[in-house]
C-alpha positions as CSV (number, residue, x, y, z in Angstrom):
1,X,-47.5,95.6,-8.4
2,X,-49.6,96.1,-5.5
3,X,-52.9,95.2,-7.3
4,X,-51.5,92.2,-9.4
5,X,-50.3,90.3,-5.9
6,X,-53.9,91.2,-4.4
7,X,-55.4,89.3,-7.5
8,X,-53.2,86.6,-7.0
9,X,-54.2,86.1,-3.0
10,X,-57.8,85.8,-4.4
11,X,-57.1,83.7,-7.2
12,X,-58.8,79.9,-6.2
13,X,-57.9,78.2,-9.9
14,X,-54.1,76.9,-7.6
15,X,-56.0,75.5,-4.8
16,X,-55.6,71.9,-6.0
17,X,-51.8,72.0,-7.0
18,X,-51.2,73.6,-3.3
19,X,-53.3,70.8,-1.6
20,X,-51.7,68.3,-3.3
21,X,-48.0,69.8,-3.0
22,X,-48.6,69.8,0.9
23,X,-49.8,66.3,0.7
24,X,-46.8,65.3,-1.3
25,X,-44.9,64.1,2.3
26,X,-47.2,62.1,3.5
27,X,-48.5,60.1,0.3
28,X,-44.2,59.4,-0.3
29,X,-43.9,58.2,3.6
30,X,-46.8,56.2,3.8
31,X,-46.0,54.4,0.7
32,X,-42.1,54.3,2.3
33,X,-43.9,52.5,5.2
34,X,-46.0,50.2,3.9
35,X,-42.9,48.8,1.7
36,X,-40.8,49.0,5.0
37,X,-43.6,46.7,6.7
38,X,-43.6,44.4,3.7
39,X,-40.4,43.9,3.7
40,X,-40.0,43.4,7.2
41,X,-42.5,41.0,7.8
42,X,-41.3,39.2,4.7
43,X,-38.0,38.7,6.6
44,X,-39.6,38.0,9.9
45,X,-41.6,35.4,8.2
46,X,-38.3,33.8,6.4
47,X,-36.3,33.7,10.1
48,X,-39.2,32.2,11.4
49,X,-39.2,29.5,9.4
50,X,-36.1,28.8,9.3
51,X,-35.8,29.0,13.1
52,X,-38.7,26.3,13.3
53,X,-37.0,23.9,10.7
54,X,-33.8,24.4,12.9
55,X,-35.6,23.7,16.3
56,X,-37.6,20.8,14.7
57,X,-33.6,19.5,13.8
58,X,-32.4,19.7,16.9
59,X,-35.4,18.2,18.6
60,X,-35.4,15.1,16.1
61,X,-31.7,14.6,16.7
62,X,-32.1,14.6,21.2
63,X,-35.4,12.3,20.4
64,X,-33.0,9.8,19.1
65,X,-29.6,9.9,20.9
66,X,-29.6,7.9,24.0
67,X,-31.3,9.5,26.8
68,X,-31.9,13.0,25.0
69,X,-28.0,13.3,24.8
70,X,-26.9,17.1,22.5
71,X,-23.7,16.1,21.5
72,X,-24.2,16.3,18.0
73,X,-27.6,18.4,18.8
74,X,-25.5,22.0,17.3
75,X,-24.4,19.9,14.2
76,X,-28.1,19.2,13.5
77,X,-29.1,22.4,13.8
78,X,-26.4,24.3,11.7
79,X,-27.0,21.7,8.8
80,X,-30.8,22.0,9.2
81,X,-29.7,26.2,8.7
82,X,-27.3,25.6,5.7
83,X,-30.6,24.2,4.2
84,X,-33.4,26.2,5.0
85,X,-32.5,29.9,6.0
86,X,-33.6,31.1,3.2
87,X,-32.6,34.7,3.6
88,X,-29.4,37.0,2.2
89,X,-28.7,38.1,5.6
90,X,-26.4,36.9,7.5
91,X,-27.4,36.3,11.4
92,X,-26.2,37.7,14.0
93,X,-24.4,36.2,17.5
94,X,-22.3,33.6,18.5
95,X,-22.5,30.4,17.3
96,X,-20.9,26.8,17.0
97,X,-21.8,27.4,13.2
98,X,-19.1,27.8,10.4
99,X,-18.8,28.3,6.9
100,X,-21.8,30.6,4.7
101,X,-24.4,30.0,6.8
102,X,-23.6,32.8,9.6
103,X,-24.7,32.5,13.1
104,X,-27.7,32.2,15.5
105,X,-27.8,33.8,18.2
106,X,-28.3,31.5,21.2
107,X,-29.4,27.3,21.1
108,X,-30.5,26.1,24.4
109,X,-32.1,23.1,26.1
110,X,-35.3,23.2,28.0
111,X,-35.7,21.4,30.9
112,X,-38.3,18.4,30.6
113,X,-41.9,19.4,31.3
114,X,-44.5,17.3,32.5
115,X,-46.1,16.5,28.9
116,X,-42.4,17.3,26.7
117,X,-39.0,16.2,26.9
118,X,-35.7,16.7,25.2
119,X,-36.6,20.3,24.0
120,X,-34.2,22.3,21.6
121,X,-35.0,26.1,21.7
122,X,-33.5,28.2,18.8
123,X,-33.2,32.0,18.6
124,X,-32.1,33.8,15.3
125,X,-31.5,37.2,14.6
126,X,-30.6,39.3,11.9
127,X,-30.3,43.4,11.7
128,X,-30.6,45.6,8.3
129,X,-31.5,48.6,7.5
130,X,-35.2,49.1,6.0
131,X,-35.1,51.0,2.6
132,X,-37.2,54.1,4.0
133,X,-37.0,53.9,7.9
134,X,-33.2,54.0,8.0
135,X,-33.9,57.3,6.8
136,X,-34.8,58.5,9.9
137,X,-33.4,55.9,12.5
138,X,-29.0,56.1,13.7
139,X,-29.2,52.0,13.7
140,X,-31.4,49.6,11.9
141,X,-33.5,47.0,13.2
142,X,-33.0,43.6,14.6
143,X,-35.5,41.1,13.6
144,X,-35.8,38.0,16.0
145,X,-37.6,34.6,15.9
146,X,-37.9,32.0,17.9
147,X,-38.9,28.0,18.0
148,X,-39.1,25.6,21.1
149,X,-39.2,21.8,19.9
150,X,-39.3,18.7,21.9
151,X,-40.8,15.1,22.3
152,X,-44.3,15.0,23.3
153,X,-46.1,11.9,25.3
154,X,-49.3,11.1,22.9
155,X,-49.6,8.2,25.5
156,X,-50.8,4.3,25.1
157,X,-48.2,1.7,24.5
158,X,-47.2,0.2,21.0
159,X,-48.1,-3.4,20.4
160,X,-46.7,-3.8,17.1
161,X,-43.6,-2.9,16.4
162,X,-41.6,-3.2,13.1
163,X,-38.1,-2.5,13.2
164,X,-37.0,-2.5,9.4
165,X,-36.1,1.8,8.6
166,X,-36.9,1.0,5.2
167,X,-40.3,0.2,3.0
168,X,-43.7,-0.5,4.1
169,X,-42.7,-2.3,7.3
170,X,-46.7,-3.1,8.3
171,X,-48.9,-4.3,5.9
172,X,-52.2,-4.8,5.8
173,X,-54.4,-7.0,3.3
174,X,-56.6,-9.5,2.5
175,X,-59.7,-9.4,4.9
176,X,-57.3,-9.1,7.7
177,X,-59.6,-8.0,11.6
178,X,-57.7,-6.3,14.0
179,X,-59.0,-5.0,17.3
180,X,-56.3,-3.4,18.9
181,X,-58.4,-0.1,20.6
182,X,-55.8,0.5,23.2
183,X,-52.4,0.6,21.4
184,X,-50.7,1.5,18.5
185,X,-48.6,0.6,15.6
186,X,-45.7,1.5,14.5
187,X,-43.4,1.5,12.3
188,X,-39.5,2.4,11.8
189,X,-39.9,3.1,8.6
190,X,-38.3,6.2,7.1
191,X,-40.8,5.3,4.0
192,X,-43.2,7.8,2.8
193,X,-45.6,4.8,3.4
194,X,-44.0,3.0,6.2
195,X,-47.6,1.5,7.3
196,X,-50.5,0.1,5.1
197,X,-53.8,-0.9,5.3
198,X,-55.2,-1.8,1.9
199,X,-57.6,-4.6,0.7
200,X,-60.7,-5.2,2.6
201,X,-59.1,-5.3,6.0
202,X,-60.1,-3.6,8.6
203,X,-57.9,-2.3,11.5
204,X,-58.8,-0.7,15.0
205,X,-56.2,0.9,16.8
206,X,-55.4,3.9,19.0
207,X,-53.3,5.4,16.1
208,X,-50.9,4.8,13.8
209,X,-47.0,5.9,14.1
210,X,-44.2,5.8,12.0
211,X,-40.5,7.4,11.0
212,X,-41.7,8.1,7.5
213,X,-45.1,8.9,6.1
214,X,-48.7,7.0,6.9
215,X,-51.5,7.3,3.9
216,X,-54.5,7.5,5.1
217,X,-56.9,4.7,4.0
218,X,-60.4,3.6,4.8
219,X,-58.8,0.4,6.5
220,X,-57.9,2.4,9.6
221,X,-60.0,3.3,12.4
222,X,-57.6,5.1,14.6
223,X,-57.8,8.0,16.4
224,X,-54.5,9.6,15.2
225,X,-51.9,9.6,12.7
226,X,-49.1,9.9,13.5
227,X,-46.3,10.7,10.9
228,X,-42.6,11.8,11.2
229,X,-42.1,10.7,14.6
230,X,-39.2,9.4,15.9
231,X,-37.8,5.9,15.6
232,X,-38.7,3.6,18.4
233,X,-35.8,1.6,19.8
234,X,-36.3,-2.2,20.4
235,X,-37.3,-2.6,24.0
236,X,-35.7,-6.2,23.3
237,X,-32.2,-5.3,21.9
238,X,-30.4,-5.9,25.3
239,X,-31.4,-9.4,25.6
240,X,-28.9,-12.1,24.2
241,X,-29.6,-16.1,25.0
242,X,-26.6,-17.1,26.8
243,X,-25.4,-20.5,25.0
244,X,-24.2,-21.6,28.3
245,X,-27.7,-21.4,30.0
246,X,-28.7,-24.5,26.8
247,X,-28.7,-27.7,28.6
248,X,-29.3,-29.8,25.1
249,X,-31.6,-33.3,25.0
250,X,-29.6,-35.6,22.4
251,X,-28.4,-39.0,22.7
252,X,-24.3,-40.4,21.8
253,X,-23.9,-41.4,18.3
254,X,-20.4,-43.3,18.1
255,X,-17.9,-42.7,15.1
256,X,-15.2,-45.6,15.2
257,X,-13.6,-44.8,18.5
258,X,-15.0,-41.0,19.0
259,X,-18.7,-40.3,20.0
260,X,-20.8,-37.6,19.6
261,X,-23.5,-35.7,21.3
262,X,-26.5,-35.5,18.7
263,X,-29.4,-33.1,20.0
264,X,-33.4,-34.4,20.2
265,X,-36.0,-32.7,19.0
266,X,-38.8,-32.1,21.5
267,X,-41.9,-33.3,19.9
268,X,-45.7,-34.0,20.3
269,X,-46.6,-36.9,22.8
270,X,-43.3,-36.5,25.0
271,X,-43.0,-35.1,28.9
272,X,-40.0,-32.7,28.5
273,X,-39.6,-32.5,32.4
274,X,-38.1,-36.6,31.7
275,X,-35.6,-35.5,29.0
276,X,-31.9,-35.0,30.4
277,X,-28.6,-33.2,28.3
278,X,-25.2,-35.3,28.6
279,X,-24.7,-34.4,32.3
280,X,-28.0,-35.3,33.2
281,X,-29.5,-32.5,33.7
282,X,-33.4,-31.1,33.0
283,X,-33.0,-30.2,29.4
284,X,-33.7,-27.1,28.1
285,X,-32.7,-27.1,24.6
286,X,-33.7,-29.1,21.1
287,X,-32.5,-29.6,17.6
288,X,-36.8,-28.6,17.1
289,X,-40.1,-28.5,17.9
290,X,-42.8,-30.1,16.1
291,X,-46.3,-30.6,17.0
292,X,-48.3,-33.0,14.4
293,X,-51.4,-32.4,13.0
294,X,-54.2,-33.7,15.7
295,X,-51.5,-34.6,18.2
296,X,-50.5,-32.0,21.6
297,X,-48.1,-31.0,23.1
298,X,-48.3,-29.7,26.8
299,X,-45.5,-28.2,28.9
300,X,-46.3,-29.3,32.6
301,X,-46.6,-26.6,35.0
302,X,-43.4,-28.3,36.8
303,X,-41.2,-27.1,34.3
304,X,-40.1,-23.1,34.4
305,X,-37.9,-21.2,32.2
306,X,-37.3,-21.3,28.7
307,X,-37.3,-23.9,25.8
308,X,-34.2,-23.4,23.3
309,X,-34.6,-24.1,19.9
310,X,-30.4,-25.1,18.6
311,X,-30.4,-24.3,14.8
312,X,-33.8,-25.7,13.9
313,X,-37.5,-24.7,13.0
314,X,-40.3,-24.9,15.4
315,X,-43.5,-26.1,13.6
316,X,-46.8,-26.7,15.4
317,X,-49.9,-28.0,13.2
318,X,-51.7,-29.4,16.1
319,X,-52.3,-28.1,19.9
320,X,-49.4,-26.6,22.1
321,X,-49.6,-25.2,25.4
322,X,-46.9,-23.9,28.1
323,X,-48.2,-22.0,30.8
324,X,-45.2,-20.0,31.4
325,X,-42.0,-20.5,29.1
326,X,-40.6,-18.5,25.8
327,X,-39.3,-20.7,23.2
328,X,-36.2,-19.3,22.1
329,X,-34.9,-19.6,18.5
330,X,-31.1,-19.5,19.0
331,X,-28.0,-21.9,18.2
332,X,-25.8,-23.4,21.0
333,X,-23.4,-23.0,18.7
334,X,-22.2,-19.1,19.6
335,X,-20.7,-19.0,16.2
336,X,-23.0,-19.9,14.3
337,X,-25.5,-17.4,12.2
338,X,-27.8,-20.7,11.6
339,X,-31.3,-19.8,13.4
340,X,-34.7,-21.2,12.9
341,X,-38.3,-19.9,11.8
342,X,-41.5,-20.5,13.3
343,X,-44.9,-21.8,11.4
344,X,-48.6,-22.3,12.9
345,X,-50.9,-23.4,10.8
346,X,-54.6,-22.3,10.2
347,X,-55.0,-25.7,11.9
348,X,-52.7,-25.2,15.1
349,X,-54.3,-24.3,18.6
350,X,-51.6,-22.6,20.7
351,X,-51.6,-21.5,24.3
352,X,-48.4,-19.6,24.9
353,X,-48.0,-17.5,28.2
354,X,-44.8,-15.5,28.6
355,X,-42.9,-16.0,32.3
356,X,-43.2,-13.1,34.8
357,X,-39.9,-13.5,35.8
358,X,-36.2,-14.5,35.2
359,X,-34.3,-13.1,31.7
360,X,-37.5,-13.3,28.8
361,X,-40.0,-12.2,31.5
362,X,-43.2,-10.8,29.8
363,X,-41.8,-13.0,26.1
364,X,-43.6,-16.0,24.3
365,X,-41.2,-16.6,21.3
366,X,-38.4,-15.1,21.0
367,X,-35.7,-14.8,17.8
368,X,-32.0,-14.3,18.2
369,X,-30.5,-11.2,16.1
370,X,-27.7,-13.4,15.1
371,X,-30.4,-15.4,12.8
372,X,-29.1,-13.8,9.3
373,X,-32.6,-13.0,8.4
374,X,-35.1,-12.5,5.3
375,X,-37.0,-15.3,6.7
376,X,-40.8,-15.9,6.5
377,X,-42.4,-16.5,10.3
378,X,-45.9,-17.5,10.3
379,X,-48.9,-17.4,12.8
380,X,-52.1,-18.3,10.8
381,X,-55.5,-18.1,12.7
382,X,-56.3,-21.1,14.1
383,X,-59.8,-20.9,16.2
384,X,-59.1,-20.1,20.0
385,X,-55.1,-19.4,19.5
386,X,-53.8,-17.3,22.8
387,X,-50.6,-15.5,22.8
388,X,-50.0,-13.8,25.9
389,X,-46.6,-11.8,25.6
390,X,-44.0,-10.4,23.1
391,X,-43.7,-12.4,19.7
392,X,-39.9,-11.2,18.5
393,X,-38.5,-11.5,15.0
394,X,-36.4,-8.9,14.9
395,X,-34.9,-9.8,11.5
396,X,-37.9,-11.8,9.7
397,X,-41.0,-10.5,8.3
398,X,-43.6,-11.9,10.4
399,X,-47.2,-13.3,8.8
400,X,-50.4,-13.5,11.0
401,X,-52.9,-15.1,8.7
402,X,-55.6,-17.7,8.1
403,X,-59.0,-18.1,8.2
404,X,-60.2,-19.0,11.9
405,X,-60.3,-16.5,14.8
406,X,-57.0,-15.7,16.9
407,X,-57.6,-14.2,19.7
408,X,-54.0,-12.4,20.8
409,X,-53.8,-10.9,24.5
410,X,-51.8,-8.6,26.5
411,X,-49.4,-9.4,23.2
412,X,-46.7,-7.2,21.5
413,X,-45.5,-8.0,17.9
414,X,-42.3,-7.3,16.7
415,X,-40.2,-8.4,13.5
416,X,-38.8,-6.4,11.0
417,X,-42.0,-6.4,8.8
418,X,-45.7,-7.3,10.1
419,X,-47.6,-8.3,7.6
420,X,-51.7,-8.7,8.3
421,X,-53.6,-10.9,5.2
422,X,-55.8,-13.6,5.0
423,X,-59.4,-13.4,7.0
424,X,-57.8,-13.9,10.3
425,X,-59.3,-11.9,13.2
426,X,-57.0,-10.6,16.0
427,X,-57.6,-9.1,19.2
428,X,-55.3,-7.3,21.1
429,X,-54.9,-5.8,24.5
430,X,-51.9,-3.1,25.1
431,X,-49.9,-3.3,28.3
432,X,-51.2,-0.3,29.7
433,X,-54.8,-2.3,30.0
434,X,-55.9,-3.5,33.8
435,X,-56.5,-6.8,32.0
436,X,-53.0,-6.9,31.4
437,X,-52.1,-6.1,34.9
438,X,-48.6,-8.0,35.8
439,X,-47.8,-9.2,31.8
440,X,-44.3,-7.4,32.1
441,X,-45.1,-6.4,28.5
442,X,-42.6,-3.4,27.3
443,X,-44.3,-0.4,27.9
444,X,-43.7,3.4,27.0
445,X,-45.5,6.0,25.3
446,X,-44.7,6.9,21.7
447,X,-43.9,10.2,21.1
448,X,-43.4,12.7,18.0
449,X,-41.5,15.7,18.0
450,X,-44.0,19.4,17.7
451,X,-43.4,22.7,17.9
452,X,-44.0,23.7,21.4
453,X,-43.4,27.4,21.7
């Protein structure tokens, strides 16, 4: 017995079995750990998401309540999670949250920075056990993530605007030239090609913005796109003409024994400081305005404020100037939906400057939202055509056309669409520029909503 476990002791042929017996343990909890790490940072990698989509929610809802309000910031979120959480677990902590989607475990609000506002911060947790590790550990793991969100300043001023959430709401075609280096377009569009540029146009601008999506074309030279951003309110929306400010030009028309007050149009070839309404007074306000082919019309520097157009079109085929007046397309009638549109021709030479003070400071034309809209406004190119100030159509499509060279500065366009065709050339200066220095043009940075931390 003695000799045969001596032979065994010196017996190499089991070597290998032993080896690899004693190896055993660490071959099984290697491979134990490297299923544990895949698993884990398979999780990590879903919560992560899902706490970015979740942020980006919250931070998309603040960017458009008035001033960064949350009220309904927690609703945002928890639908955004219903969505996209994309993992069996349910999360762990308090939450506003209800139903299958479990809880997060804090939501919190930033405060502003010097380069992002109106943050939403989202933390999400979620603890399981690990299939090997729990083996050997009395609790199992919590995995965290965490997102930071908020509006960020990409700086220079918009100077076209189109307000329609829906469609391409800024077109461009034709050979359409637009130098607009210092601003930016942009559109309300929830499209996934709320602005175009198409054709052989060619546009210039500081970038292009928009609700929706922006396909990228040749057409643009821009520095930036700028996609997915958030909706930019109507710097205009709190301005209403007042119909009792409309001192009307007209003239009696009598009816058998009952007369009537008939308005004038204001027309080429008349001094509109010498036109009165019934009580005498400067007129204001005119059935239309109408400028003929090869004829002008000049607004004196004598007369200030605006020029009311009551229900009718304003159509200018030869020269207009007005140093520092808005024309107004409204209805003295406050009832009435009935509002006017507004054609230049190719032909037209207009010199429009926007007042610096009183009610449509810093505005050259301006439509009333009661018009019911659907309309076609049109500014073809005409050769030396100025515009200084806001153009406002917030319920037409507005056309800037032709075939001369208008020259547009310190100008902001808004309508519901913009639509660039034709040859015309356009030049345009934002409000941010020195030149522009006093226009009173709405001003504000647009901003998209990013990931921050």
């Amino acid at each position: 017995m003695i000799d045969f476990i001596r032979k065994l002791l010196k017996d190499r042929r089991g070597n290998v079995l032993a080896i690899a017996c004693a190896c055993m343990p660490l071959v099984i909890g290697a491979a134990g750990l490297a299923t544990d790490t895949i698993e884990w940072t398979l999780w990590k990698r879903q919560l992560q998401r899902a706490a970015d989509s979740a942020a980006f929610a919250g931070a998309y809802d603040r960017a458009a309540a008035t001033n960064g309000a949350t009220t309904n910031t927690p609703t945002a979120v928890c639908r955004d999670l219903s969505v996209n959480l994309h993992t069996w677990m349910n999360l762990i902590g308090t939450s506003p949250c209800t139903g299958t989607v479990g809880s997060y475990t804090t939501l919190t609000y930033p405060a502003d920075t010097t380069y992002t506002t109106k943050q939403v911060a989202v933390t999400l947790k979620v603890q399981q056990s690990l299939p090997f590790s729990s083996l050997f550990m009395s609790a199992a793991p919590v995995i965290q993530a965490s997102a930071t969100a908020g509006s960020v300043i990409q700086g220079g001023d918009p100077c076209m605007l189109a307000l329609n959430p829906s469609g391409t709401a800024i077109n461009n075609s034709g050979n359409t030239t637009v130098t607009a280096p210092t601003c930016i377009f942009y559109s309300d569009s929830a499209s996934s090609n709320s602005a175009a540029a198409g054709g052989s146009s060619a546009i210039t601008a500081r970038a292009v913005a928009g609700v929706g999506g922006i396909q990228s074309s040749n057409n643009w030279n821009v520095q930036q796109y700028l996609p997915y951003s958030p909706a930019l309110p109507d710097p205009l929306a709190s301005i209403t003409p007042a119909t009792s400010d409309m001192k009307c030009a007209g003239h009696w028309v009598t009816h058998g024994q009952s007369s009537t007050w008939v308005n004038d149009a204001l027309t080429d070839g008349v001094d509109i400081t010498t036109l009165r309404d019934a009580s005498g007074n400067q007129a204001n306000c005119f059935s239309s305005l109408s400028v003929g082919s090869n004829r002008t019309l000049s607004i004196p520097p004598s007369y200030t404020g605006p020029i009311y157009i009551s229900g009718g079109d304003v159509n200018l085929q030869g020269a207009f100037s007005c140093g520092a007046c808005t024309i107004v397309l409204t209805n003295s009638d406050p009832s009435s939906t009935t509002v006017g549109t507004f054609s230049s021709n190719a032909q037209a030479t207009n010199n429009i400057t926007a007042p610096t003070s009183g009610t449509y400071k810093g505005i050259a034309v301006f439509q009333d939202r009661r018009a019911t809209g659907g309309n076609i406004d049109k500014i073809n190119g005409g050769s030396g055509n100025v515009i200084s100030g806001v153009v406002y159509f917030p319920k037409d499509t507005l056309w800037l056309n032709g075939t001369g060279s208008a020259v547009s500065l310190c100008s902001m366009f808004i309508a519901n669409n913009l639509v660039f065709n034709g040859t015309g050339q356009i030049a345009i200066s934002a409000a941010s520029d020195a030149s522009c220095s006093g226009s009173n043009l709405p001003t504000g940075g647009v901003t998209v909503v990013r990931l921050v931390a």
